[in-house]
C-alpha positions in Angstrom: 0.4 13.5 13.0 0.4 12.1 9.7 1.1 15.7 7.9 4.3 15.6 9.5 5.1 12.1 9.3 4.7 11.9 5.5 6.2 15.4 5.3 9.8 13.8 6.9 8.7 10.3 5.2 12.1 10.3 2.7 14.4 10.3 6.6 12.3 7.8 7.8 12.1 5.5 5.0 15.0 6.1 1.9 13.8 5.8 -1.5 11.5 6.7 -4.4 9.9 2.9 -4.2 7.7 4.1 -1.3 4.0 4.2 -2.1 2.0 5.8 1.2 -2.0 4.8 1.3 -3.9 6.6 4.9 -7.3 5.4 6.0 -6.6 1.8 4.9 -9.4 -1.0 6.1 -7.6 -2.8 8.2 -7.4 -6.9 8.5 -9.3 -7.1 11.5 -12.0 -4.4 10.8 -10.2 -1.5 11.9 -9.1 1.4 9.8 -4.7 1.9 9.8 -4.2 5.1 9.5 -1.2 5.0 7.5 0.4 2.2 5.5 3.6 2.3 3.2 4.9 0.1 1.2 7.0 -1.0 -1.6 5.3 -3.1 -4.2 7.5 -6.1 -6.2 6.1 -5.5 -9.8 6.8 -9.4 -10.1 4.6 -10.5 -7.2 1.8 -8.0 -8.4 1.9 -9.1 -12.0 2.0 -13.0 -10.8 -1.2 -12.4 -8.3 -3.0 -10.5 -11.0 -3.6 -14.0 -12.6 -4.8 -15.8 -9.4 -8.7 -16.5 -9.5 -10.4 -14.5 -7.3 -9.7 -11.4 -5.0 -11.4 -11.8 -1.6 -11.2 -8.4 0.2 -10.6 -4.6 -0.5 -7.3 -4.4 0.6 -6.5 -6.8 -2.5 -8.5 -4.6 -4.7 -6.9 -1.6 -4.2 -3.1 -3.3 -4.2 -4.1 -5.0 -7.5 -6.0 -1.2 -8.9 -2.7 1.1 -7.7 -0.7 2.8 -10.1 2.6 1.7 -10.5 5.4 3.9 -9.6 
């Protein structure tokens, strides 16, 4: 499903700002199979100098590239 899903992603979400990420670690232990998402360059920048990043989704939202 997610071939075709991220094949047809541009009708279902308009935009270039999309970034898609499968296999994510969910928040509750699980595993999302697909998560997209636009990130604010602002917010990223601003959380960049917070102390301390707790989990892996953090991580790898602080470690993607930037569009």
């Amino acid at each position: 499903m997610l071939p075709g899903v991220l094949a047809h992603w541009s009708v279902l979400a308009p935009g270039t700002t999309w970034r898609s990420f499968c296999e994510v670690p969910g928040p509750r232990g699980g595993i999302v199979d697909l998560v997209c998402v636009r990130f604010s360059r602002a917010a990223v920048a601003d959380r960049a100098s917070t102390a301390g990043v707790l989990d892996m989704t953090s991580i790898r939202t602080l470690l993607a590239p930037s569009p």
